[in-house]
C-alpha positions in Angstrom: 0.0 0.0 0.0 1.4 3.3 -0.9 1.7 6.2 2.0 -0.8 9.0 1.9 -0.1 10.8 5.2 2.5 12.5 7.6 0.9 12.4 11.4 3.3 14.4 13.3 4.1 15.2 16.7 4.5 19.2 18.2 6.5 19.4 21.3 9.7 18.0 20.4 8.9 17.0 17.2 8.1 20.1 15.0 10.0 22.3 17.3 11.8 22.0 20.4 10.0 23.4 22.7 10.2 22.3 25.7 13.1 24.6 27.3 10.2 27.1 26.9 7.7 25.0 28.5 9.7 24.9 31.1 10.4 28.6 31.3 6.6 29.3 31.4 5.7 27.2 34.1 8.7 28.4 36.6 6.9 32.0 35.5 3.4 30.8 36.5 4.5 29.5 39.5 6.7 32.7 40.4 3.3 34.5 39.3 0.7 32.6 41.6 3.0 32.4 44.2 3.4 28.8 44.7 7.5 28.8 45.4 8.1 25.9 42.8 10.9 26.2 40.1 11.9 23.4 37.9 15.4 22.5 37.0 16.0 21.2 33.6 16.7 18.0 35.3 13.4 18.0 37.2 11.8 19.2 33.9 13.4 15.9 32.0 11.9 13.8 34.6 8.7 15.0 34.9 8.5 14.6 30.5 8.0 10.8 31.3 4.6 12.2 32.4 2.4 13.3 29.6 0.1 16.2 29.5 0.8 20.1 31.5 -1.5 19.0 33.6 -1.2 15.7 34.6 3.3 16.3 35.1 1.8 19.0 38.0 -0.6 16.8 39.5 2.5 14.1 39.7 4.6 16.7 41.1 2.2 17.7 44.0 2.0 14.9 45.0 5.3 14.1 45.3 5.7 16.7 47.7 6.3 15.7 51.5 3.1 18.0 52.2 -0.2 16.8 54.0 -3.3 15.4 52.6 -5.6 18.6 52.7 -3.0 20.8 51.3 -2.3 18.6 48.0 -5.8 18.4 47.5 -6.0 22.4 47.7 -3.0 22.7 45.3 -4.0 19.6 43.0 -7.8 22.0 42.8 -5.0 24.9 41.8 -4.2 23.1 38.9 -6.2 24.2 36.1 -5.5 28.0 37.1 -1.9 27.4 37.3 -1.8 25.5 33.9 -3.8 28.1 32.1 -1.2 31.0 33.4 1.3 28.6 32.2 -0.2 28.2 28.9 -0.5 32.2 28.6 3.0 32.6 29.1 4.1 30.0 26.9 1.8 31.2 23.6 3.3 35.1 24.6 6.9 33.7 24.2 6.3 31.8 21.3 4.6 34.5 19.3 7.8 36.5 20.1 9.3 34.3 18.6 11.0 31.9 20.6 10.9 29.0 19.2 12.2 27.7 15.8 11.3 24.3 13.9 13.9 21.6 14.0 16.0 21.0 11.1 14.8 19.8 8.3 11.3 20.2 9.6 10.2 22.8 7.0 11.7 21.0 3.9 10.2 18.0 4.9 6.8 19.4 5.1 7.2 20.7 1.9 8.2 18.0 0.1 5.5 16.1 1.6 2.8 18.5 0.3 4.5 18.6 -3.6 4.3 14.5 -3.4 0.7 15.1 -3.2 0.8 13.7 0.7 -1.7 14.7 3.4 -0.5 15.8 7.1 -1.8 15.8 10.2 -1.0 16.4 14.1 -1.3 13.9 17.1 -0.5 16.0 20.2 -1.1 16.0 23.6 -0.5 19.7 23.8 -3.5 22.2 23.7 -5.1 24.0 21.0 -3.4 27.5 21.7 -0.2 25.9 22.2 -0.2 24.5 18.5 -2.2 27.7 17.0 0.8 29.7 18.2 3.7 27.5 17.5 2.6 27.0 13.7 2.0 31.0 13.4 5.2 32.2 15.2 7.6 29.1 13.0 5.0 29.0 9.6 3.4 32.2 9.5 -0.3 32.6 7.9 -0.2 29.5 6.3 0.6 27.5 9.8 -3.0 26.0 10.1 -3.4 25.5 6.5 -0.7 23.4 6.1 -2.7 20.4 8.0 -5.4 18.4 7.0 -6.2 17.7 10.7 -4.6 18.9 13.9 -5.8 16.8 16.9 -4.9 17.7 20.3 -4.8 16.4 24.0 -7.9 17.8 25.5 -9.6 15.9 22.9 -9.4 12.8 24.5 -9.9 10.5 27.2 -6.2 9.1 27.5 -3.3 11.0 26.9 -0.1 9.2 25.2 0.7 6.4 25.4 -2.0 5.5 25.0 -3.1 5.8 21.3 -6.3 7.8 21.1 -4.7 10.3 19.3 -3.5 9.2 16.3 -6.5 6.8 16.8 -8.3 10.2 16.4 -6.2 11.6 14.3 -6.2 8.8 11.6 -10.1 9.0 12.0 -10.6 12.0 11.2 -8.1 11.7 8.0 -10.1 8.9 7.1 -6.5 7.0 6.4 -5.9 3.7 7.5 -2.5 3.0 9.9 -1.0 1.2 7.2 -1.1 4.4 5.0 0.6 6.2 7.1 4.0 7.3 8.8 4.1 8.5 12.7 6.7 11.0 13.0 7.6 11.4 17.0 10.3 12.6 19.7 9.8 10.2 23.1 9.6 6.9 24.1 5.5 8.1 24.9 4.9 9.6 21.3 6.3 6.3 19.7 4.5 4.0 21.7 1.3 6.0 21.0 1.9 5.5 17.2 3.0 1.4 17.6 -0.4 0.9 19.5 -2.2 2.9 16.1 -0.3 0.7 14.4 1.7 3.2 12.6 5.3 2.6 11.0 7.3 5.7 13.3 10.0 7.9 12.9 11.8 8.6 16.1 14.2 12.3 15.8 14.9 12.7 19.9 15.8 15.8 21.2 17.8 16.8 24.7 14.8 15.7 27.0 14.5 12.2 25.5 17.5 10.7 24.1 19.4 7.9 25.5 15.5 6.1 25.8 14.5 2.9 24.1 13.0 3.2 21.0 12.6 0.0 20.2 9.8 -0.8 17.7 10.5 2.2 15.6 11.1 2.4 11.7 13.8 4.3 12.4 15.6 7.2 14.7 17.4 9.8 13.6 19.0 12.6 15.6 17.0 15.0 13.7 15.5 15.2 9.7 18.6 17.0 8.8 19.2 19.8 6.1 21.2 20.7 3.1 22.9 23.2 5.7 22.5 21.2 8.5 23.7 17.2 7.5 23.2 14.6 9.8 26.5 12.5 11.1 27.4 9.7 9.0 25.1 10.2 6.6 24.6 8.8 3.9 25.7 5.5 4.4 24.7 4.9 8.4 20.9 4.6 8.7 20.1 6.8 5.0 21.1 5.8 1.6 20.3 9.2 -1.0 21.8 11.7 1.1 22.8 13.5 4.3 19.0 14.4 5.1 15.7 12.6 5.1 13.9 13.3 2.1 10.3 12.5 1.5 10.9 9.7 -1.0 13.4 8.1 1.1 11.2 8.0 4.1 8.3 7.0 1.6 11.2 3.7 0.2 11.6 2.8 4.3 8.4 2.7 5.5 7.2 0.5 2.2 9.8 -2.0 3.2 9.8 -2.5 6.8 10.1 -5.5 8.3 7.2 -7.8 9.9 5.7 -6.0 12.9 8.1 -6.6 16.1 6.8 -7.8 19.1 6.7 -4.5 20.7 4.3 -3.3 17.9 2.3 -6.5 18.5 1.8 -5.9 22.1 0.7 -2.5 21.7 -1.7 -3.1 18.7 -3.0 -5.7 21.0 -3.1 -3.5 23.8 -4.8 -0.8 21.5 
């Protein structure tokens, strides 16, 4: 079966946004007064917990504080996450945030070979409206056929409602289409769809186990930008992922693994 669309990841993915994540939480939480601030290394750990939301509620309560008062701060939660998210859209419509190498390209080439794309994330609706205006300008939005996003359903990643959604809504069967992630979360996500994944990791996630992916790559990689090794490692054409490359690996990749089987079962 021939490909016909791109499902892509934001955070991580598209862009690497999650210094600035970061940033805009230690300013909420300076701004509400709670006394928190997040490390990068606190940050890392708290990305094995998906969702703005759900990463506070595991940090409250792994605070050495009493019953009643993690109740009262856990019911702080949706105040503290929409400050967060106000921050976060101001900075990135300032224009601090750039796509990942190879990102744009890759988009484009995807739309001149007559592909469709789409976005799985577990990130809110104003935190994708304002990283595709701030990195794509006017034509941000247009760009995708279908932008699907965490408060849309029941089960954040990894579990696989939202490329389940996602796919849906494309009307595109898993088969006919390439998962293109950052974490070990996104990927497992995509295996239990039943997608063929790219992997490009970032700071916050490298060093994981990505097994079950098509492949992982350090990032898509540019004409001014080459990847390592490349061609020759993991790429045969050249020193960047191109569209019809990653269209000749995902039409021949091997039998699904048993790590795709036990998500697709799990699914």
């Amino acid at each position: 079966m021939s490909i016909e669309a791109l499902v892509f990841d934001v955070d991580g993915t598209l862009a690497d946004t999650e210094e600035v994540h970061r940033m805009a939480f230690n300013l909420a939480f300076e701004e509400l007064g709670l006394g928190w601030h997040w490390t990068q290394a606190e940050y890392r750990s708290l990305l094995s917990v998906t969702g703005g939301k759900e990463r506070m509620k595991t940090y409250i309560d792994s605070l050495p504080l009493r019953a009643p008062e993690k109740k009262r701060l856990h019911e702080r939660v949706p105040e503290v996450h929409a400050a967060k998210t106000q921050h976060y859209t101001d900075m990135a419509r300032r224009g601090g945030i750039e796509l990942r190498p190879g990102v744009l390209r890759l988009l484009d080439e995807a739309q001149d070979a007559g592909l469709r794309l789409a976005i799985a994330s577990t990130t809110t609706a104003a935190n994708i409206d304002a990283l595709l205006q701030a990195t794509l300008g006017p034509r941000g939005l247009a760009m995708f056929d279908v932008i699907a996003c965490g408060d849309q359903v029941r089960a954040k990643k990894p579990a696989s409602d939202i490329y389940l959604l996602a796919l849906d809504t494309l009307g595109v069967p898993p088969e006919r289409a390439i998962a293109i992630e950052d974490s070990v979360n996104g990927l497992h996500s995509a295996l239990g769809a039943g997608l063929w994944t790219l992997v490009t990791p970032t700071f916050w996630t490298e060093g994981s186990d990505f097994s079950g992916a098509g492949l992982v790559l350090p990032s898509l990689g540019d004409p001014a930008q080459p990847l390592p090794g490349e061609p020759g490692g993991h790429l045969a054409s050249s020193a960047w992922l191109g569209i019809e490359e990653l269209l000749r690996l995902a039409s021949v990749a091997p039998p699904m693994n048993a790590v795709q089987a036990l998500y697709r079962e799990d699914s």
